[in-house]
N, C-alpha and C positions, 0 to 999 in steps of 0.2 A: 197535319200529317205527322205521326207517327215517327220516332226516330230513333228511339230504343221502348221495349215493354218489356217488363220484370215480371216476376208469376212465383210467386207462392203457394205450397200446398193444394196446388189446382191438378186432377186426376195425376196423371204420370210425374208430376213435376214437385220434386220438394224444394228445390228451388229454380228456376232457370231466367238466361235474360237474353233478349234478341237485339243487339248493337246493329246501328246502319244500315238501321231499312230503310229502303226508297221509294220512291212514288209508285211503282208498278214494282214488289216481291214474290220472288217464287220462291216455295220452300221444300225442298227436297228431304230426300232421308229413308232409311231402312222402316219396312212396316211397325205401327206398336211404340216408334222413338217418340211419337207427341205431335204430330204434324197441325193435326183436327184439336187437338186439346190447343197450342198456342193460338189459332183459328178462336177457338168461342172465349177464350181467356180478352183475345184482342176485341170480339163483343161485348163482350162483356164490361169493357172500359170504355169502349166507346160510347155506348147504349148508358153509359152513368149507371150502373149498376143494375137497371131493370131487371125489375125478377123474370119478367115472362119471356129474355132472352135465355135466363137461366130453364126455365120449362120447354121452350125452341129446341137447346141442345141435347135437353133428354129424352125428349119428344122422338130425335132424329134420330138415337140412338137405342130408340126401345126400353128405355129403364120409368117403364110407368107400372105404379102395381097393377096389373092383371085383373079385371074384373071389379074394379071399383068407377072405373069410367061408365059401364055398362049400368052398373046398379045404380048410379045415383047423379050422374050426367056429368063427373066432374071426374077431372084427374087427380092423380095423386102419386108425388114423386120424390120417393125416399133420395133427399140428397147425399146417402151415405156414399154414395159412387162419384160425387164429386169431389172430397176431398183426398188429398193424398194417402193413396195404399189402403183404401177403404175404413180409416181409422177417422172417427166424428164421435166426439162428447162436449160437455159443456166446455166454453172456452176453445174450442177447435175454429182457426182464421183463416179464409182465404182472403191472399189478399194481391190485387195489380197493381201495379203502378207501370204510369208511360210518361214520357215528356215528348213534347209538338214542337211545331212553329209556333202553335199559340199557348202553352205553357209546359214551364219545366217541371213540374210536380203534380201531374194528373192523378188520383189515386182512386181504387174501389176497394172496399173491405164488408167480405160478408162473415161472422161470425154467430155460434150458436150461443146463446145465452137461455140465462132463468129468469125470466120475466116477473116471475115469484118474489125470487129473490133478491133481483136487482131492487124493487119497490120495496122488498125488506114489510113485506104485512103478508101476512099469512092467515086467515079467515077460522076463526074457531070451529068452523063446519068442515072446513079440509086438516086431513094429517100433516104432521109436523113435516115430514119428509116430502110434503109435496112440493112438485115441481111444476112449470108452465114454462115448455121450454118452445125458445123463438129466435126466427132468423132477424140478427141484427144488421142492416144494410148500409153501409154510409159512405161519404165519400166526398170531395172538395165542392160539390156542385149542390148537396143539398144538406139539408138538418140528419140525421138516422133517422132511420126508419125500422120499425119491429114487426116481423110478420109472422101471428103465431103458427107453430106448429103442430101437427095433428096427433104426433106421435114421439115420447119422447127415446123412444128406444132407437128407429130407424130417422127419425126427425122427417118427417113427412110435409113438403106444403103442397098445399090443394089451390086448384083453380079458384075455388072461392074465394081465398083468404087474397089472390092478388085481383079479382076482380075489385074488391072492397079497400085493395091502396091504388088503385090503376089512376088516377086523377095525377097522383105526386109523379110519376115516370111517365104519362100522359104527355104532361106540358113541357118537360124536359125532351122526349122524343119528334116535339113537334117544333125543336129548336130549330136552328139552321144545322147544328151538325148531325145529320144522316147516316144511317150504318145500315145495312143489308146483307144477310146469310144466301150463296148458293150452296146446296149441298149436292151430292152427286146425282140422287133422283132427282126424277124428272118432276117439275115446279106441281102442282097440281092449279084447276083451273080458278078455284076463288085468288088462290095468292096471284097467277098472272091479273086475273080480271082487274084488282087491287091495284095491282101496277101502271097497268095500262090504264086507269081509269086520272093514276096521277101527271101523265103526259100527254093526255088528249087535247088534242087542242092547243098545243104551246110547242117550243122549240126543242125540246127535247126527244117530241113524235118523230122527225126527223129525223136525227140521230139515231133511235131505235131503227128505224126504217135502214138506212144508210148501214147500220153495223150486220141486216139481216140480209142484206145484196151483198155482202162479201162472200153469202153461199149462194143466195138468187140471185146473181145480178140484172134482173128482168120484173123482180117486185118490183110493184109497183104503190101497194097497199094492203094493209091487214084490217080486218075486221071483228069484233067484240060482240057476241050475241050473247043477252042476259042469260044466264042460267043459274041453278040453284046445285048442279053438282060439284065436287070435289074432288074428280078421278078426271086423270089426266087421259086417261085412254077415252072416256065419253065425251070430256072437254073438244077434243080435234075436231068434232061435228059442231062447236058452240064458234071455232072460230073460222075464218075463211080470208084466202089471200087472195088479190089481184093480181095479174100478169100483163106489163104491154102488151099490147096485139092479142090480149083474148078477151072475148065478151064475159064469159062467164068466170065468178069467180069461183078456187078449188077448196075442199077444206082444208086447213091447215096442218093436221095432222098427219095427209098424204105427205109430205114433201118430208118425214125423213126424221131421227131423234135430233142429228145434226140441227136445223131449223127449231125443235123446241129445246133445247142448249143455247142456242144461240138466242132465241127471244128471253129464256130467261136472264141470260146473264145480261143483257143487251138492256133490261126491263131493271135490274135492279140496278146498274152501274148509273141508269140516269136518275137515280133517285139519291145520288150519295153525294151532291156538290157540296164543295167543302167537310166530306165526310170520310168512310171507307165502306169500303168491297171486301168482305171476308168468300171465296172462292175453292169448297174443299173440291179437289180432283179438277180440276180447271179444263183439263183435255178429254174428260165424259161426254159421249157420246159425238163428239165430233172427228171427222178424217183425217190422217197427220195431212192432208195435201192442201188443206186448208190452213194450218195451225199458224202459219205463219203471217198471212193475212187477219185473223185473227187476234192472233196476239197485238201486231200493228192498229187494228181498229181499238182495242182495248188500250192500246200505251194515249193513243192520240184521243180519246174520250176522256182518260182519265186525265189530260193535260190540259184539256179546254172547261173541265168541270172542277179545277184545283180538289181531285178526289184522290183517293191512296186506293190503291187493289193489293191484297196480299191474299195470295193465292198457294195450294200446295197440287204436287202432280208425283205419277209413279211415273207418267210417261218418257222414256228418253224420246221420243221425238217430239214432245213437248218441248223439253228443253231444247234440242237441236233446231226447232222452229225460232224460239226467241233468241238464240245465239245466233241465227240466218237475219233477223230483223237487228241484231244490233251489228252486225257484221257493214251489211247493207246500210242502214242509217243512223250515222254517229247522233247524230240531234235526237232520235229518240233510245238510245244507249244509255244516254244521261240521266234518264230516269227509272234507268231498271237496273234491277239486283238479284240476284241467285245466291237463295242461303241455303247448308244443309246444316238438319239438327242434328249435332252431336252429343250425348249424353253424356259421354266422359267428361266434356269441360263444363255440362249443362249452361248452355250456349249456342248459337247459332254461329256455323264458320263464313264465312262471306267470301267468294268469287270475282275476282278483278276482273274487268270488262273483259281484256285481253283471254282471261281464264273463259270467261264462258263462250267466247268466240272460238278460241282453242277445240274445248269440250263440243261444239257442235260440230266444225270441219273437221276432226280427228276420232269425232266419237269414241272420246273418253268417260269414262262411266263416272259419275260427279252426283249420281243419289246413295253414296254410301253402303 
């Protein structure tokens, strides 16, 4: 678990650090201050630097070139937009660092290099001035790694180049510690299917089930029909729930966004034991009249699975739901925290219990 993360030159941040975060963080703050950037920053350290978490957040964010996936099946994603102020040439570093429970110098560093020139041999058939520039990736957990790239002007890496290191972050991701992205759309149906394919059949099925009767409380069970789509709006027909006292089961996608919110998040928090839950907009699509139960399933999930959730929301009654659960139960109080990002100290401010129990009885306004 996570207990300070520092961020380097990563999109909005030329430098910033998030002090005493706790087991269950929410992170507030004015649009555009960074909320989603410390979000895949904190992936990005977890995940040991994997690239294709780095492709996950561009993916989400739209920054793929346009019509290069079409022509040639693969993507292609100018990381000029990750680093800080859009400024990337040779020698330009991101770089995170976190300290745990389990260590005090967790580090990732992705930097651009000249692969050319780092070898220092230059081929009589190439110009003097030529360049082979590449993402250099490294970090306490493995050797660097060099991933070329496509373009040296926008520094482009393409799906291929990470299918072809996918082995080395492979085995690293298939460690014990687990890391999972919700974003605010809705999950589509390979990634549930995914999910649900990793809790079938074991203790964790239950848990999901249990977190999904905080809005049904009459599920009884869900069901997984193989399919080959990717759209979440077709997916509802692939999946089907049970209800006590009825024979026949309904699709799942009748019952509401609430219910596929709540299976996502429900779906990737049991995949994080001894890991983390990255959570952008935490209160999407579900009713504030729920949020508070909600919130309560998510503290005591992540309590019995030693997992971290840091999560961001615009919602006040987001907030005023979790300030009602720690109001009401001190024991799960203890592991939550309310940060907002400040940019003038580049920093997160932190919230004293009594403060966010305040901010929900008095509704005081606490997102900056």
């Amino acid at each position: 678990m996570y207990h300070s993360i520092t961020v380097k030159n990563y999109r909005s941040f030329r430098e910033f650090t998030g002090d005493g975060l706790a087991r269950v963080s929410l992170i507030v703050g004015r649009n555009g201050v960074g909320k989603t950037s410390f979000l895949e920053a904190a992936e990005l350290l977890a995940a040991k630097g994997s690239p294709r978490r780095f492709v996950d957040a561009m993916k989400r964010r739209g920054e793929v070139i346009e019509g290069m996936a079409e022509r040639s099946g693969e993507g292609e994603y100018p990381l000029v937009h990750l680093f800080h102020g859009h400024a990337v040439d040779f020698g330009a570093e991101i770089l995170i660092e976190g300290s745990s429970e389990a260590s005090e110098g967790e580090r990732v560093s992705f930097k651009i290099v000249d692969m050319m020139g780092k070898m220092n041999i230059i081929p009589d058939t190439l110009p003097a001035d030529h360049v082979l520039p590449s993402l250099m990736i490294s970090s306490n957990s493995f050797l660097p790694v060099q991933l070329p790239l496509s373009s040296k002007y926008d520094f482009h890496l393409s799906d291929r180049v990470i299918l072809d290191r996918r082995k080395v972050w492979r085995d690293l991701e298939a460690s014990d510690f687990r890391t999972e992205y919700v974003s605010p759309n809705t999950a589509g149906w390979v990634e549930l299917n995914r999910l649900w394919g990793q809790v079938t059949l074991r203790p964790e099925q239950e848990t999901v089930l249990e977190a999904l009767r905080v809005l049904q409380p009459r599920l009884e069970a869900i069901n997984f029909i193989a399919s080959f789509g990717d759209d979440a709006s077709s997916a509802s027909a692939q999946i089907t729930a049970k209800f006590k006292g009825e024979a026949r089961p309904v699709p799942f996608g009748s019952l509401g966004d609430g219910m596929w919110r709540m299976l996502a998040l429900s779906l990737a928090l049991s995949q994080c034991r001894n890991g983390v839950l990255l959570v952008d907009e935490i209160g999407a699509g579900l009713h504030y009249s729920t949020m508070s139960e909600v919130w309560e399933s998510i503290i005591r999930t992540a309590q019995s699975l030693n997992a971290q959730v840091l999560a961001t929301t615009h919602s006040l009654d987001c907030i005023r739901a979790l300030a009602q659960v720690c109001e009401l139960q001190p024991g799960l109080a203890e592991d939550v925290g309310v940060f907002r990002i400040e940019p003038s100290i580049n920093g997160l401010v932190a919230y004293s219990r009594e403060e966010i129990i305040t901010a929900g009885v008095s509704e005081i306004e606490v997102r900056g």
